[in-house]
N, C-alpha and C positions, 0 to 999 in steps of 0.2 A: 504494500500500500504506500503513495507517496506522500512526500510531505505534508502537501496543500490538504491530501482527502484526508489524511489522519486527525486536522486541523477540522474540516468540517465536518467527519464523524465526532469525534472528541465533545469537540464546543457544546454541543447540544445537550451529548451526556454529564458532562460536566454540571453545567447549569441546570440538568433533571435532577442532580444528585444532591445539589446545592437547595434547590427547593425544595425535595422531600426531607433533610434534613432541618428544616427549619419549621416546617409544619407544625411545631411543639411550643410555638411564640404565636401570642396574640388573639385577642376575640374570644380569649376562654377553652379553645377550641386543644383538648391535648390528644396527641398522635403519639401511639409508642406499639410497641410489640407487648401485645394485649393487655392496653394498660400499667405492664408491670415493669419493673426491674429486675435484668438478669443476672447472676453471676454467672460467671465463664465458667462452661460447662464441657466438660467429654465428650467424643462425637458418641459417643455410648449411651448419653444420657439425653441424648435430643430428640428420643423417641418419649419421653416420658410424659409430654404433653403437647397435643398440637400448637403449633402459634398461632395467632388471628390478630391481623390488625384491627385495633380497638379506637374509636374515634369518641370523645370522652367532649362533648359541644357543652355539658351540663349533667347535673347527677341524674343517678338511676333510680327508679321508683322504690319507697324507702321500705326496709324489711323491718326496723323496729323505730319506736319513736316514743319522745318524752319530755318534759317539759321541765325546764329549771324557775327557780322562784326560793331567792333567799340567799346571804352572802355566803353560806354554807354550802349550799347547796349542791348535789352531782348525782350525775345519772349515767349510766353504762348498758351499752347490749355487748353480750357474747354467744357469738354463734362463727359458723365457716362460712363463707361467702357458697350463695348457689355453684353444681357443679359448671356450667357453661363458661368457656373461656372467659372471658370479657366482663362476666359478672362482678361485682362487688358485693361483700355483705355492708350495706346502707342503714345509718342512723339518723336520722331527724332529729332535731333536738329545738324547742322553740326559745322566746324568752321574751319579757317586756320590757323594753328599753324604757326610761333610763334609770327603774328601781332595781332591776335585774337583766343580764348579759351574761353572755358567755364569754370568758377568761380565759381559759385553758381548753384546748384539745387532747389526749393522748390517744393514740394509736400502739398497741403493743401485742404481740402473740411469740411463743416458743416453739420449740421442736429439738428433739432428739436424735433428728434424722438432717440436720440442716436445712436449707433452704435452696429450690431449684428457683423461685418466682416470689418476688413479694411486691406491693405496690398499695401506695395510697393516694386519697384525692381527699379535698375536703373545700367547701364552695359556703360560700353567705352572702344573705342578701335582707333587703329591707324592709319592710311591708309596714304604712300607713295609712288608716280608716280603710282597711281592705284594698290598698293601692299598692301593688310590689315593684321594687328593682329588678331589673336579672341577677340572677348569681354571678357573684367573683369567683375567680376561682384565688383559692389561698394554696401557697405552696406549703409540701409536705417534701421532708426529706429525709428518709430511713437510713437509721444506723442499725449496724449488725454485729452483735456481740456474739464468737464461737464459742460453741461449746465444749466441753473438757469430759472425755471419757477415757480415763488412765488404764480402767479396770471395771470391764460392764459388770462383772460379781460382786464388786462392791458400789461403787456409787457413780453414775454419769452427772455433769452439770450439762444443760438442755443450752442449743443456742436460743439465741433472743434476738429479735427485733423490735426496733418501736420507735416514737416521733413525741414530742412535748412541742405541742403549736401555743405558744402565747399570746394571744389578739390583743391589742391596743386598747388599753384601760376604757378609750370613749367611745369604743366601735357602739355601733348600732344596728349591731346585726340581731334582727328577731325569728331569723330563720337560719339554721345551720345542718348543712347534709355532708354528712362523714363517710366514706366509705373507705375499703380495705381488703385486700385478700390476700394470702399469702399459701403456697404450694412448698411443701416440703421436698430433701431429696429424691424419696422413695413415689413419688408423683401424688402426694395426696393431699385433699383440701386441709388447710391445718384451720382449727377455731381461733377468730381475732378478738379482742377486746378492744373496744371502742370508749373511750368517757371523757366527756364533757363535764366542766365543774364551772363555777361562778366565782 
């Protein structure tokens, strides 16, 4: 192939790649490989679950839901996200601004078996005499603590994952949708814990 055409095959792939990469900025709108993050896996291990590109415009209709009210106050669901790629398991969580708001997020779930997939998202928005904003989306960004198995006859420590979101003392978010899944080594949906506090 000569110069010129490798120039005009190129150019266009280039700039294909440039914008599929960027997909994941802007309008709320996130693009990843099924929502989640991977760790670098074995070509052995990449039977373990299909991938599916996930297009994440807003959350997904919520599995559990509950209301804060009071400086104490917190509320949590624990469940596995449904099985279908792309799924999250989703928390709703309301609040009345400005006697009560949501303060904290956490997102957190373990395993034994490590982690092939994990991913969160977590969005708020406004609502006035029955008038709403759209949803923001708030960044989420998981850390991963390995786990330590010296001697399975005696005692394994489980890895961990999980996320402490702190929203802005003045937000005025009266509606908060959390979601979360996480896939362990051995391909299985692992249960996440989800809570919100005031």
């Amino acid at each position: 192939m000569s110069t010129m055409m490798r120039v005009m095959f190129c150019g266009p792939l280039l700039a294909m790649v440039v914008s599929i990469g960027a997909c994941d900025e802007g309008d709320g709108v996130e693009l990843d490989d099924a929502g989640l993050e991977d760790e670098d896996l074995e070509d052995e291990d990449l039977d373990v679950e299909l991938r599916e590109l996930c297009i994440y415009a807003g959350p997904q209709p919520t599995d559990d839901s509950a209301s804060i009210a009071g400086a104490l106050d917190e509320v949590e669901t624990y469940e596995e996200a449904d099985a279908f790629p792309c799924d999250l398991r989703m928390f709703r969580v309301t609040a009345a601004p400005p006697s009560n708001r949501a303060r904290t997020v956490s997102f957190h779930a373990h395993s034994y078996d490590g982690f092939s997939h994990k991913g969160a998202r977590l969005w708020g928005r406004t609502c006035t005499g029955g008038v709403c904003s759209g949803f923001s989306p708030i960044a989420v960004a998981l850390t991963v603590v390995p786990g330590l198995c010296p001697d399975p006859n005696i005692v394994c420590v489980p890895s961990l994952v999980g996320a402490d979101i702190t929203l802005p003392a003045n937000n005025t978010y009266t509606d908060i949708r959390a979601g979360m899944r996480v896939i362990d080594g051995d391909g299985d949906i692992v249960p996440v814990s989800i809570t919100v506090s005031e």
